[in-house]
N, CA and C atoms of all chains as a GROMACS GRO file, in nm:
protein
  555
    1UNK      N    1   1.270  -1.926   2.661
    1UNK     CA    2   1.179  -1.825   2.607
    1UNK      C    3   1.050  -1.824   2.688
    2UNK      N    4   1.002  -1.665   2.736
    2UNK     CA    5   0.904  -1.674   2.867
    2UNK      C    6   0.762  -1.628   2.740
    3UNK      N    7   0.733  -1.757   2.625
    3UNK     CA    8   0.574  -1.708   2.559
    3UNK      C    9   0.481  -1.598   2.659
    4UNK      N   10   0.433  -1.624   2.767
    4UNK     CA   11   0.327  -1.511   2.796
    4UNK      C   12   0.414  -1.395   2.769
    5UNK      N   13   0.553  -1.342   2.834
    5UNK     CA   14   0.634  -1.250   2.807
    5UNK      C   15   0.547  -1.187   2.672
    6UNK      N   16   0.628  -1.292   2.592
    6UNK     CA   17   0.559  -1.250   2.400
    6UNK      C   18   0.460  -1.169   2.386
    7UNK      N   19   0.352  -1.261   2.427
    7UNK     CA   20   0.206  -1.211   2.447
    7UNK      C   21   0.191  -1.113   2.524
    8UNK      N   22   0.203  -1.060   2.628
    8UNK     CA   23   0.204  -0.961   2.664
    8UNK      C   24   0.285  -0.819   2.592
    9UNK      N   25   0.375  -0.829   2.561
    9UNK     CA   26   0.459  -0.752   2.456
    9UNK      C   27   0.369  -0.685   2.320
   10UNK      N   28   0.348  -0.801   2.325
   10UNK     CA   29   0.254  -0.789   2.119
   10UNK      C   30   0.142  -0.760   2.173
   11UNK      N   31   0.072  -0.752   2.262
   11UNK     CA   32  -0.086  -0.667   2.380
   11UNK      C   33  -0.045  -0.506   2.380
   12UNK      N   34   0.060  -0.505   2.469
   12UNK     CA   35   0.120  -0.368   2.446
   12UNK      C   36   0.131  -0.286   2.366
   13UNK      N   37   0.216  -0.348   2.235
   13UNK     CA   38   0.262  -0.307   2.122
   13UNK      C   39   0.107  -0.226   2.054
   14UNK      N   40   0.019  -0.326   2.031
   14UNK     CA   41  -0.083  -0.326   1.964
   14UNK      C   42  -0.183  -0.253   2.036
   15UNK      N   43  -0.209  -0.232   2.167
   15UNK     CA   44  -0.292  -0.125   2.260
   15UNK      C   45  -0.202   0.004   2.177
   16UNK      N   46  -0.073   0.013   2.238
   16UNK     CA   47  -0.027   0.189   2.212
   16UNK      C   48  -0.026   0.262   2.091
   17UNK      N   49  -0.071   0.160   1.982
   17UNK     CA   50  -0.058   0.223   1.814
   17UNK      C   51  -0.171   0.215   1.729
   18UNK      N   52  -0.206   0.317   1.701
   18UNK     CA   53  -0.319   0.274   1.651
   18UNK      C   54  -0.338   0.146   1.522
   19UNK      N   55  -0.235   0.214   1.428
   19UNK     CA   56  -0.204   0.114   1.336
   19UNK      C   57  -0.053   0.061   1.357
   20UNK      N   58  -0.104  -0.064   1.376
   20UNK     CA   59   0.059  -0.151   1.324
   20UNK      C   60   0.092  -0.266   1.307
   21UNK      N   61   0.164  -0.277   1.180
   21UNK     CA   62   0.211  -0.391   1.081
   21UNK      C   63   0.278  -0.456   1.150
   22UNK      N   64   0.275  -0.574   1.173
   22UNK     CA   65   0.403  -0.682   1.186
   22UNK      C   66   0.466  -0.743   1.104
   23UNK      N   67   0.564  -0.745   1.030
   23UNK     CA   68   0.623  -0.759   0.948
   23UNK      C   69   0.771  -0.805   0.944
   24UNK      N   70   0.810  -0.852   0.828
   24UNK     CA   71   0.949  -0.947   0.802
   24UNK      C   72   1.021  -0.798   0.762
   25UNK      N   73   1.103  -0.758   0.849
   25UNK     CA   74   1.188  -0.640   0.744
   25UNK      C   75   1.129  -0.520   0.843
   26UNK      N   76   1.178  -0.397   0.751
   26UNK     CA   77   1.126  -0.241   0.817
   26UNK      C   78   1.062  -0.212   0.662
   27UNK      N   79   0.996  -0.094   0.679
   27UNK     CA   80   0.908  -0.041   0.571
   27UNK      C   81   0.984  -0.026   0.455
   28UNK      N   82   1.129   0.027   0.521
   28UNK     CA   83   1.241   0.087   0.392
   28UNK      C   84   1.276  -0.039   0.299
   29UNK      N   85   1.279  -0.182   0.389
   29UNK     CA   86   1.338  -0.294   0.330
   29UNK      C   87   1.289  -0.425   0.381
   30UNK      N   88   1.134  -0.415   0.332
   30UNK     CA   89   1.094  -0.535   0.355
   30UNK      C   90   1.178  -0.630   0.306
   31UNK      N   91   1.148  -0.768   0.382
   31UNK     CA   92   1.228  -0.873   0.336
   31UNK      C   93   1.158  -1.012   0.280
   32UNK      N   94   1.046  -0.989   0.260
   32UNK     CA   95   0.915  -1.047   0.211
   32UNK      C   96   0.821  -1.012   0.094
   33UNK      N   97   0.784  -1.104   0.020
   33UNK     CA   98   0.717  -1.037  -0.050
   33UNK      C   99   0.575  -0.981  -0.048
   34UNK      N  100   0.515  -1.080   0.068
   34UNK     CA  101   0.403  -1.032   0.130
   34UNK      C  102   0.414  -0.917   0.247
   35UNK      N  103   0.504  -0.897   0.315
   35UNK     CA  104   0.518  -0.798   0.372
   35UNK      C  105   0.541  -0.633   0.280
   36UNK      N  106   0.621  -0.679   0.195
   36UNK     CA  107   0.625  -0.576   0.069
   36UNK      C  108   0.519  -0.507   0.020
   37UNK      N  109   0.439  -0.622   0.016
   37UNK     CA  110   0.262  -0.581  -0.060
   37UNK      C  111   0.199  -0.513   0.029
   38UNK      N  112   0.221  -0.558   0.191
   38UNK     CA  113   0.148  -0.451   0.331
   38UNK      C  114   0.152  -0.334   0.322
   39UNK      N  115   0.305  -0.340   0.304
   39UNK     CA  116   0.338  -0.162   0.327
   39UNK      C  117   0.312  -0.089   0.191
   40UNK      N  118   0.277  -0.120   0.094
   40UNK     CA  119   0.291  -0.048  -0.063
   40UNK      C  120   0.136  -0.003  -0.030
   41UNK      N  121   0.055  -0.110   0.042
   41UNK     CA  122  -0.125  -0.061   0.036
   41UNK      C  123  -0.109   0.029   0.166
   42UNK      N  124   0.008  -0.014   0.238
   42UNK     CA  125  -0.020   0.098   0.350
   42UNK      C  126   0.032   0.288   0.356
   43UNK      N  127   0.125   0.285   0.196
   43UNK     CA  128   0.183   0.393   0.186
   43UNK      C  129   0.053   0.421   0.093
   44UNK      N  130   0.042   0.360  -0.023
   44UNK     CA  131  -0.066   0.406  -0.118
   44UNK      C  132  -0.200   0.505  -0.054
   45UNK      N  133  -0.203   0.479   0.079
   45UNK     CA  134  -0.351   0.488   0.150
   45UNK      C  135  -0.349   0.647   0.236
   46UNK      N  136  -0.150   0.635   0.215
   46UNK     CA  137  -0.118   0.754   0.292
   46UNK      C  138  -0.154   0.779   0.424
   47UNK      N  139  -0.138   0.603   0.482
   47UNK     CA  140  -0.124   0.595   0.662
   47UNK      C  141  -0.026   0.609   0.736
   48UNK      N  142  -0.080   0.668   0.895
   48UNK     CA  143   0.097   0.650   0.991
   48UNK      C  144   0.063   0.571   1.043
   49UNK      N  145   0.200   0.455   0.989
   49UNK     CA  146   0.184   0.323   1.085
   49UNK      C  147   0.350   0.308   1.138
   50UNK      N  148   0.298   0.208   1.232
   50UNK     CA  149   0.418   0.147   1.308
   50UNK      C  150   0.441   0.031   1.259
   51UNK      N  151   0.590  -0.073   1.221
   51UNK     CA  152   0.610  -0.145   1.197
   51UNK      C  153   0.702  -0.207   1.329
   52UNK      N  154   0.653  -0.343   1.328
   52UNK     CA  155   0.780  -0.441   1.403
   52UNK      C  156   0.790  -0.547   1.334
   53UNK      N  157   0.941  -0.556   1.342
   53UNK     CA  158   1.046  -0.646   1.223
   53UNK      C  159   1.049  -0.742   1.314
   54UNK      N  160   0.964  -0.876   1.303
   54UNK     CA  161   0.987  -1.014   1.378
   54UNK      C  162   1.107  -1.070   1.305
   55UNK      N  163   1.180  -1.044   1.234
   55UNK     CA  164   1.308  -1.113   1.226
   55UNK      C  165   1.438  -1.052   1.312
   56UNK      N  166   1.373  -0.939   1.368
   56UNK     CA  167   1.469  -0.880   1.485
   56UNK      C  168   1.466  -0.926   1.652
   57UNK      N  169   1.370  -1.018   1.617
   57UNK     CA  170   1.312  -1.103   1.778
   57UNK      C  171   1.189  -1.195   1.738
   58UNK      N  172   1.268  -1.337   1.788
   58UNK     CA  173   1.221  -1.462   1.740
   58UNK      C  174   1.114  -1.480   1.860
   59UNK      N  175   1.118  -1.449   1.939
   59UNK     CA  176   0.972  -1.449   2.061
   59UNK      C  177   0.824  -1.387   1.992
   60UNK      N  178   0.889  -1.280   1.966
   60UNK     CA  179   0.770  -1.196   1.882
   60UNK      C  180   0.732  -1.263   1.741
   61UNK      N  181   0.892  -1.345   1.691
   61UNK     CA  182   0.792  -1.376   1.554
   61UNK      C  183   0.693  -1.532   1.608
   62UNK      N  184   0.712  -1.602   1.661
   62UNK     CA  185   0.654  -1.687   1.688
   62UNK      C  186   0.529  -1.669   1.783
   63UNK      N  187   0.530  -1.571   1.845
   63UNK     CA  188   0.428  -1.542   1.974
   63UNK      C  189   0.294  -1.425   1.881
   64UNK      N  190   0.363  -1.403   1.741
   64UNK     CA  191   0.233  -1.304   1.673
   64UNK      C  192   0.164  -1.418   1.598
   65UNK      N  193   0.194  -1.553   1.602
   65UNK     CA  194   0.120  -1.664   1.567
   65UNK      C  195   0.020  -1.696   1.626
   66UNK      N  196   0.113  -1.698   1.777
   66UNK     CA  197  -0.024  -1.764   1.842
   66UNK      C  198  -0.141  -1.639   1.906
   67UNK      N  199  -0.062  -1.522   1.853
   67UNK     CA  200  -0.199  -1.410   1.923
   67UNK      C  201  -0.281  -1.383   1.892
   68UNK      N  202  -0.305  -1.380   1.734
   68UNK     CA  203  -0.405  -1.382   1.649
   68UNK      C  204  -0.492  -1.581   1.640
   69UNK      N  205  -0.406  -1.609   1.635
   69UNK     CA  206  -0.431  -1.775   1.575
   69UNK      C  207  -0.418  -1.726   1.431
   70UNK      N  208  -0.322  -1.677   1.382
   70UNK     CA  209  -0.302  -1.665   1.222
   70UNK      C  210  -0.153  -1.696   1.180
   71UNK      N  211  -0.169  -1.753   1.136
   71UNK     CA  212   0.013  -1.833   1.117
   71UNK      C  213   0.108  -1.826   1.027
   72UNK      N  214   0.060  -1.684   0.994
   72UNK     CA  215   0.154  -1.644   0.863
   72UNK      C  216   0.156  -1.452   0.912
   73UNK      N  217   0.320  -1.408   0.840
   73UNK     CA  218   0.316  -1.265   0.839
   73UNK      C  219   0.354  -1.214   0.726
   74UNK      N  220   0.293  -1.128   0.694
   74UNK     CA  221   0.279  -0.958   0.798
   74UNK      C  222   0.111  -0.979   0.823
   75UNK      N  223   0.102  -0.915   0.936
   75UNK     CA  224  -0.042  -0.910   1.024
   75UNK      C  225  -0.055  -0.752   1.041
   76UNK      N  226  -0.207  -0.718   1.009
   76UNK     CA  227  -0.200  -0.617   1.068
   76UNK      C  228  -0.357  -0.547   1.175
   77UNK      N  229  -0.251  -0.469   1.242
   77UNK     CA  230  -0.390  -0.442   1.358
   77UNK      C  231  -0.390  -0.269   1.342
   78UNK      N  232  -0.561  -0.251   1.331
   78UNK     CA  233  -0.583  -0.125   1.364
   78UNK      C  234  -0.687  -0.107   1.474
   79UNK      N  235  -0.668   0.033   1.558
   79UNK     CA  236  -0.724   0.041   1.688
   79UNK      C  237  -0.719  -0.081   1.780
   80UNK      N  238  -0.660  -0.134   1.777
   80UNK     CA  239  -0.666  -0.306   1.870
   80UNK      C  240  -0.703  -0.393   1.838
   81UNK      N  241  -0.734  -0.399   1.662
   81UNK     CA  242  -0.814  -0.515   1.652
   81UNK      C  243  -0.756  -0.575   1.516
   82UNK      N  244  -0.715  -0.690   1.503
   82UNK     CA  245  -0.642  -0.800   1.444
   82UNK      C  246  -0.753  -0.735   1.310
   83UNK      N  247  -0.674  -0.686   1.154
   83UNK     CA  248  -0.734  -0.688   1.029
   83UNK      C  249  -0.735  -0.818   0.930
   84UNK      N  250  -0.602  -0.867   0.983
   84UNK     CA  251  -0.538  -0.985   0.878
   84UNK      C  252  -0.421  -0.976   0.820
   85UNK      N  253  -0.401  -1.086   0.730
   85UNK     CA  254  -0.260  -1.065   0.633
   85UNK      C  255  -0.299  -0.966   0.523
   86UNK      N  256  -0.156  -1.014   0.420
   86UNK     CA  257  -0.158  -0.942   0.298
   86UNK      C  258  -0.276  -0.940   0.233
   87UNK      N  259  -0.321  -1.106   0.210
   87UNK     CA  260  -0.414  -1.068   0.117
   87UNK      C  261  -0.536  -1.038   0.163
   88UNK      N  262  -0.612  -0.982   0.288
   88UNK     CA  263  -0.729  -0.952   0.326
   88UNK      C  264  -0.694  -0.794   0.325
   89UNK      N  265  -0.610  -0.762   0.334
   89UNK     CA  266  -0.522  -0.645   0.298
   89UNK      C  267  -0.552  -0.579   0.191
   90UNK      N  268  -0.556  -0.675   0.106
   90UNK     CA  269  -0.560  -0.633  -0.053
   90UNK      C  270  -0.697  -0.622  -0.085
   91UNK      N  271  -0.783  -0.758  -0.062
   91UNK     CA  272  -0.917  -0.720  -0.065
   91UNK      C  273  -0.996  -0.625   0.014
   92UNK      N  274  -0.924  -0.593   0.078
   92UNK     CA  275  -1.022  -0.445   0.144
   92UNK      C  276  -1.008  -0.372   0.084
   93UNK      N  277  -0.825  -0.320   0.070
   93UNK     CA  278  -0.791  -0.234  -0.048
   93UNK      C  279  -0.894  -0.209  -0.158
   94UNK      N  280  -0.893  -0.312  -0.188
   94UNK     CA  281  -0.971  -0.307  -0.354
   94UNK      C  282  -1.134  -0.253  -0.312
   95UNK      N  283  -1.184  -0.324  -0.195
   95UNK     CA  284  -1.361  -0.268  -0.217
   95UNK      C  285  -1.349  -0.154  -0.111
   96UNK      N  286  -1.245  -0.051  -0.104
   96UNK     CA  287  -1.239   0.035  -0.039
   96UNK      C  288  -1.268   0.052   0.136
   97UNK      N  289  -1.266  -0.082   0.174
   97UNK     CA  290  -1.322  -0.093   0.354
   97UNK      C  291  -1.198  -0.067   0.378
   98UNK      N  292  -1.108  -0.050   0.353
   98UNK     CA  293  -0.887  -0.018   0.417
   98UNK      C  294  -0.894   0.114   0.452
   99UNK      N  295  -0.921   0.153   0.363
   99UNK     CA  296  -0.923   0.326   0.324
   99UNK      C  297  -1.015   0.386   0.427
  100UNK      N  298  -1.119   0.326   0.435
  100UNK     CA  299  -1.248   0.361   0.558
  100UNK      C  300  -1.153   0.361   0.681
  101UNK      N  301  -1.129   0.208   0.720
  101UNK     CA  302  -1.027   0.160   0.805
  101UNK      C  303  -0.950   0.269   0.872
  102UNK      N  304  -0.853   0.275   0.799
  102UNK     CA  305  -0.711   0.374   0.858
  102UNK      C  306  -0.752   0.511   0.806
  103UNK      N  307  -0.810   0.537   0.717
  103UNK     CA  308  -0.835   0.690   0.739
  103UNK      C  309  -0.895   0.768   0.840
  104UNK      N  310  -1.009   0.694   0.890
  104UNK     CA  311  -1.072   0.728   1.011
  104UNK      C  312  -0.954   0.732   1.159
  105UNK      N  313  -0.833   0.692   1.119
  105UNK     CA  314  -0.708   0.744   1.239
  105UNK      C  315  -0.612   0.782   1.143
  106UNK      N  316  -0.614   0.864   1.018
  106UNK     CA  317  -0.516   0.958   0.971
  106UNK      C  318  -0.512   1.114   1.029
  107UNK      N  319   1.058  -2.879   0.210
  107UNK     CA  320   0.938  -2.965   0.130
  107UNK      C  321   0.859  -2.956   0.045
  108UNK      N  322   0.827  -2.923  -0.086
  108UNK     CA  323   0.698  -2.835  -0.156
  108UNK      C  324   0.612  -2.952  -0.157
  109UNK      N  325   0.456  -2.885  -0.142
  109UNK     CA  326   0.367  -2.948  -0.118
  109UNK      C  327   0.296  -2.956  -0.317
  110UNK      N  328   0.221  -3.065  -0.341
  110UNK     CA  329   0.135  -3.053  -0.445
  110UNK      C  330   0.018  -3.007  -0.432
  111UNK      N  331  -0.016  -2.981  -0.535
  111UNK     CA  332  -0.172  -2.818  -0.548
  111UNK      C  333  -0.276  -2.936  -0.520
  112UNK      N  334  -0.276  -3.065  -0.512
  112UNK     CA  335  -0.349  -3.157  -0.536
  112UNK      C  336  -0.373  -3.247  -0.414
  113UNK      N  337  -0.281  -3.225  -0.321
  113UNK     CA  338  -0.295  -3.254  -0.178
  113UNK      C  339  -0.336  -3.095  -0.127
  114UNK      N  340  -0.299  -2.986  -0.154
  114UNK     CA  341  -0.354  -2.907  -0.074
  114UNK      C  342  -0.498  -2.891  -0.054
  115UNK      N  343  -0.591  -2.911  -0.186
  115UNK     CA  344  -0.712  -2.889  -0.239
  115UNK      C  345  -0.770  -3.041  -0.183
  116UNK      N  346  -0.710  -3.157  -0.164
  116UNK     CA  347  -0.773  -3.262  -0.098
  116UNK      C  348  -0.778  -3.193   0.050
  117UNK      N  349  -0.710  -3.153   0.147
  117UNK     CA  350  -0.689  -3.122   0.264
  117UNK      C  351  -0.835  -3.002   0.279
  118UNK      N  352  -0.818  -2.936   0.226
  118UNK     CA  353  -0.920  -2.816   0.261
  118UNK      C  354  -1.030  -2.915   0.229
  119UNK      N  355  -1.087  -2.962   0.076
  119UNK     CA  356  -1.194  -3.025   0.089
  119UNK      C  357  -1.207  -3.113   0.215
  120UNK      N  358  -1.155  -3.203   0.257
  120UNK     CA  359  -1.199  -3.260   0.342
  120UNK      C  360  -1.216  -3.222   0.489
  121UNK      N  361  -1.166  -3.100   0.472
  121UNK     CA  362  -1.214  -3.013   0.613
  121UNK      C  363  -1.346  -2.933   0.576
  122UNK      N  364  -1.338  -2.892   0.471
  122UNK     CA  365  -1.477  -2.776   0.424
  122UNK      C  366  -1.537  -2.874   0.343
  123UNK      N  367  -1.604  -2.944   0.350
  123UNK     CA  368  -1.640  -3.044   0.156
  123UNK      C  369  -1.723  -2.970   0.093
  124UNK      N  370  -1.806  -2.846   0.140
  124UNK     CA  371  -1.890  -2.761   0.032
  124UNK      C  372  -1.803  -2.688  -0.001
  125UNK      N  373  -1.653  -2.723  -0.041
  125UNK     CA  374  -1.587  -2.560  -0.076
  125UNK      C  375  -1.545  -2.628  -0.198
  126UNK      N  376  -1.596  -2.497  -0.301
  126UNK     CA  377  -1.482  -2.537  -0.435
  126UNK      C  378  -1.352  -2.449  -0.446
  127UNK      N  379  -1.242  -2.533  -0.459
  127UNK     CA  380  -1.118  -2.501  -0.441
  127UNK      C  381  -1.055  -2.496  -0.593
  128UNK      N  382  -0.981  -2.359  -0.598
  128UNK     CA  383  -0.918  -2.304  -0.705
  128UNK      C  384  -0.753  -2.322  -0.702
  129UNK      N  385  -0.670  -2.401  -0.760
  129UNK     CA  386  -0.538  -2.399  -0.691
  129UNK      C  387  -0.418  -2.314  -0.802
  130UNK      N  388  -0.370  -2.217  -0.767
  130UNK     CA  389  -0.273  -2.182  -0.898
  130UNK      C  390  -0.126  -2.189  -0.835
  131UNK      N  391  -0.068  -2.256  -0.922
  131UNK     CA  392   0.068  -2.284  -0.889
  131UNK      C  393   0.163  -2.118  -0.957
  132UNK      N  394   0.196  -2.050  -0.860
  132UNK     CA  395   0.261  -1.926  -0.946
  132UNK      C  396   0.374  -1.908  -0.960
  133UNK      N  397   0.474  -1.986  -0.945
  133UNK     CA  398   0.604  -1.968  -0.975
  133UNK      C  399   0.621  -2.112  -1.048
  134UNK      N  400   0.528  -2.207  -0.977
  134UNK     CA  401   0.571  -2.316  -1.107
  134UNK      C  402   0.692  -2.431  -1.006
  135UNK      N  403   0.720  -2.371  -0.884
  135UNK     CA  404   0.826  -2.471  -0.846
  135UNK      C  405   0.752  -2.542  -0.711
  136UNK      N  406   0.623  -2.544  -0.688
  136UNK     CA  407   0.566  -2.652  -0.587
  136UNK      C  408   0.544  -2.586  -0.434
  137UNK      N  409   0.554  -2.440  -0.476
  137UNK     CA  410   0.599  -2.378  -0.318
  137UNK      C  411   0.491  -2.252  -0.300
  138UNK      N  412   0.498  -2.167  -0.435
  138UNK     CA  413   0.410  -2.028  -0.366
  138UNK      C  414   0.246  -2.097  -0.481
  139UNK      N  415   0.181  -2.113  -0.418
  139UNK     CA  416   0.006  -2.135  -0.446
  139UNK      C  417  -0.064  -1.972  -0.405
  140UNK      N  418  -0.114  -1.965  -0.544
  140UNK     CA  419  -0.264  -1.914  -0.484
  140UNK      C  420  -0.400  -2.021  -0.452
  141UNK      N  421  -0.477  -1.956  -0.357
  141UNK     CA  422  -0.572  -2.099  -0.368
  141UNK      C  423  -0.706  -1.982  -0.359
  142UNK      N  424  -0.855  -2.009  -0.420
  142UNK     CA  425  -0.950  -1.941  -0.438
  142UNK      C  426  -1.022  -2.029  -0.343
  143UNK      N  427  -1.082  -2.014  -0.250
  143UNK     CA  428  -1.186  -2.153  -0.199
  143UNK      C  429  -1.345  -2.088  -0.143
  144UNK      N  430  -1.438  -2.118  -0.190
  144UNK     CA  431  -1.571  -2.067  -0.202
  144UNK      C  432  -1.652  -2.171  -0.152
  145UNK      N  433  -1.715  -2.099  -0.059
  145UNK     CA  434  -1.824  -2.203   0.027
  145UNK      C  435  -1.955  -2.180   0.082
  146UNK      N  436  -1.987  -2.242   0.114
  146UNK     CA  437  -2.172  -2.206   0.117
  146UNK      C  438  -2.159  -2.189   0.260
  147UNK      N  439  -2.086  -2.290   0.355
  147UNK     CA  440  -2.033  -2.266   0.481
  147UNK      C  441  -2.002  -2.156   0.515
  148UNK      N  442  -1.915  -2.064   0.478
  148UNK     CA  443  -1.845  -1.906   0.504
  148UNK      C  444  -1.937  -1.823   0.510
  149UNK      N  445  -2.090  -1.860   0.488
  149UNK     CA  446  -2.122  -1.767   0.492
  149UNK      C  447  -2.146  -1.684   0.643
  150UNK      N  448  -2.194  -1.576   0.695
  150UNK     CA  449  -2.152  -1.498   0.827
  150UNK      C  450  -2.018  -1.543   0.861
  151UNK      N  451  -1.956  -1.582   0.824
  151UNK     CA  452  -1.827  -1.587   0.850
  151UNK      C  453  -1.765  -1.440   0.853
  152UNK      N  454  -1.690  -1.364   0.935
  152UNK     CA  455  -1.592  -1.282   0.876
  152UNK      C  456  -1.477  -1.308   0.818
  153UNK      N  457  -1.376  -1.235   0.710
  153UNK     CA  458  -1.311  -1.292   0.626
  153UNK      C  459  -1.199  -1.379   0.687
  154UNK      N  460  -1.139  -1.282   0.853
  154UNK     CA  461  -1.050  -1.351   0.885
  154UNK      C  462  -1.093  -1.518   0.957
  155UNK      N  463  -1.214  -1.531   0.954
  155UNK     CA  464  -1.252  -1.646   1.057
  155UNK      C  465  -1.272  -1.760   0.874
  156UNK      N  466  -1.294  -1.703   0.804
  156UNK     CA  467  -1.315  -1.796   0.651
  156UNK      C  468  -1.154  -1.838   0.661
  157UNK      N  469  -1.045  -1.734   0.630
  157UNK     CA  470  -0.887  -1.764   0.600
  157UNK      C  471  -0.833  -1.882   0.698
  158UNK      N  472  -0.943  -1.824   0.846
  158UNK     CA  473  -0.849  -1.958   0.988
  158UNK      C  474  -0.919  -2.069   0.933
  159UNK      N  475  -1.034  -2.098   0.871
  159UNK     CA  476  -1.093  -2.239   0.843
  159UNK      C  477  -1.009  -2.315   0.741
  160UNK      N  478  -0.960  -2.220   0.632
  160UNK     CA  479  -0.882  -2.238   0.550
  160UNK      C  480  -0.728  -2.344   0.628
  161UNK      N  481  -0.686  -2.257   0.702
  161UNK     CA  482  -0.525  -2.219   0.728
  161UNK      C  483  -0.557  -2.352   0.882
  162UNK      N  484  -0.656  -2.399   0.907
  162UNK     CA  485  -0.715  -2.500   1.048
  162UNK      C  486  -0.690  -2.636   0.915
  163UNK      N  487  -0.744  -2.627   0.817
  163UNK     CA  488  -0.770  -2.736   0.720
  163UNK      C  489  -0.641  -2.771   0.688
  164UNK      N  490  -0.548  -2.706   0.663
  164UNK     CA  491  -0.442  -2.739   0.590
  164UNK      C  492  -0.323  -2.769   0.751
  165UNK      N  493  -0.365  -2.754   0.871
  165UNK     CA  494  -0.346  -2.819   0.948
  165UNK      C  495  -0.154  -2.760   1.010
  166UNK      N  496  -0.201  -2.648   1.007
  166UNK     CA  497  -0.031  -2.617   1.042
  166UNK      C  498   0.068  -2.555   0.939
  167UNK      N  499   0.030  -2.616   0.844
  167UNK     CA  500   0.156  -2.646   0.689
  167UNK      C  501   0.204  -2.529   0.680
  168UNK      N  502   0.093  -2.415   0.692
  168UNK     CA  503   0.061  -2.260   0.601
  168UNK      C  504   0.188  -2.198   0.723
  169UNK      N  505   0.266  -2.128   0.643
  169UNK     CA  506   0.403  -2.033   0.734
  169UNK      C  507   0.470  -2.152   0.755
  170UNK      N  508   0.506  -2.252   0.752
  170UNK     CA  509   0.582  -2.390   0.770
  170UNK      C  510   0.630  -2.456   0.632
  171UNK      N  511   0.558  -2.565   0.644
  171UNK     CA  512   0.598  -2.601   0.476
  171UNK      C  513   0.569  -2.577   0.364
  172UNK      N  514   0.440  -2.528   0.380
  172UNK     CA  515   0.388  -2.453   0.288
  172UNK      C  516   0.410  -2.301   0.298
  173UNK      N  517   0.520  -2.243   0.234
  173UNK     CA  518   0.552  -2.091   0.301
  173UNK      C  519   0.437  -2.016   0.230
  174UNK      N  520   0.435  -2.018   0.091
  174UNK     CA  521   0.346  -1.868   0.050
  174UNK      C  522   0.223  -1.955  -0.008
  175UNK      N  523   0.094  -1.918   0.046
  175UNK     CA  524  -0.037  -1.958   0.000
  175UNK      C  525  -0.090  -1.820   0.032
  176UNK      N  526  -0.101  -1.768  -0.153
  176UNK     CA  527  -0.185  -1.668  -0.170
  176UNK      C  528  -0.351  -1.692  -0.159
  177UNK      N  529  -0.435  -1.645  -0.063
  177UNK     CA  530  -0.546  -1.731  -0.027
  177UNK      C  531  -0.660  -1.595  -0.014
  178UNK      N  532  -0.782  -1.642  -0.122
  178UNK     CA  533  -0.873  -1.597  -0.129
  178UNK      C  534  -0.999  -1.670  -0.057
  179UNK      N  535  -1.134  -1.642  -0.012
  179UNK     CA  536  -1.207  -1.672   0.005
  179UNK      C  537  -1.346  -1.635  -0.019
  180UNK      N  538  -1.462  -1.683  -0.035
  180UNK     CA  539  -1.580  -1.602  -0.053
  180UNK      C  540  -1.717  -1.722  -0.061
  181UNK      N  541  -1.825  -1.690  -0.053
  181UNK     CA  542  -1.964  -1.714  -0.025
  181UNK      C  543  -1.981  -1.720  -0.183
  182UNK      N  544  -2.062  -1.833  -0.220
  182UNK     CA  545  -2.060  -1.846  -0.338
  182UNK      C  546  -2.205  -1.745  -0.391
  183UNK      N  547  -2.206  -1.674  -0.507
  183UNK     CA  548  -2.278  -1.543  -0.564
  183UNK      C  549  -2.415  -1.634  -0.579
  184UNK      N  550  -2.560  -1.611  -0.571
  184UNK     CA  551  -2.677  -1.611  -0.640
  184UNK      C  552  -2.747  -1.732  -0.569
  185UNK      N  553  -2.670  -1.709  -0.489
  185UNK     CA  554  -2.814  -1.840  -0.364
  185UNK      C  555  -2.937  -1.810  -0.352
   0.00000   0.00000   0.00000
């Protein structure tokens, strides 16, 4: 396994989209329950996001660890910039900074 | 492996020791924790750099043996 490969990949990924989840599963069928909770605040918010299913490539799930330095998924990045997991997710949700967030690229 | 709410909350304290740590066991079987941890430290912190102090303390565990730690953080109110 070529890690910079990874890293460079998940650079890419995350330059070309504005928003996007990394996540256990696809939107239709998360396979997590914290990934579950991503996408429910990310439909609720009525965003277009991109998802990638790290259980479909073990480079990527291990290499979105070390890109952030955050060691748990679903992660999410808007405009290029690392937001967090589920639950920073949720607390934005709640004091409305999410909504600011991704609406400003709806 | 499930970890106890009682080593997790020793681990963070002794990485943060001004943090008071909240531990809820939510399923009850030693595995998914919420943890609340509030510190005088965090403060200018941004949230994700409070969660890595958190997730640095507990030293790896978090996505490993410790799979689900529902994890809050915050600056304690009325300083």
């Amino acid at each position: 396994m070529n890690v910079s490969d990874a890293q460079t990949r998940i650079a890419e990924v995350v330059k070309n989209n504005d928003i996007v989840l990394f996540m256990k599963g696809t939107a239709l069928f998360p396979q997590c329950g914290f990934s579950s909770r991503a996408i429910a605040i990310l439909d609720h918010l009525g965003a277009t996001y991109e998802t990638v299913d790290v259980l479909q490539d073990p480079e990527i799930r291990a290499g979105i660890k070390e890109f952030s330095n955050w060691p748990t998924i679903p992660q999410l990045y808007v405009k290029g910039e690392f937001v967090g997991g589920s639950d920073i997710m949720m607390e934005m949700f709640e004091s409305g900074e999410l909504q600011q967030l991704v609406g400003a690229n709806a | 492996m499930p970890m106890a709410a009682s080593d997790i909350e020793r681990l963070i304290r002794e990485s943060i020791p001004d943090a008071e740590v909240t531990i809820r066991d939510l399923a009850g079987d030693g595995d998914h924790y919420s943890a609340r941890v509030v510190a005088k430290s965090f403060e200018g912190l941004s949230r994700i750099r409070q969660h890595q102090a958190v997730y640095a303390a507990l030293g790896g565990r978090v996505g490993g043996e410790l799979h689900a730690l529902q994890l809050e953080t915050a600056v304690p109110h009325g300083e």
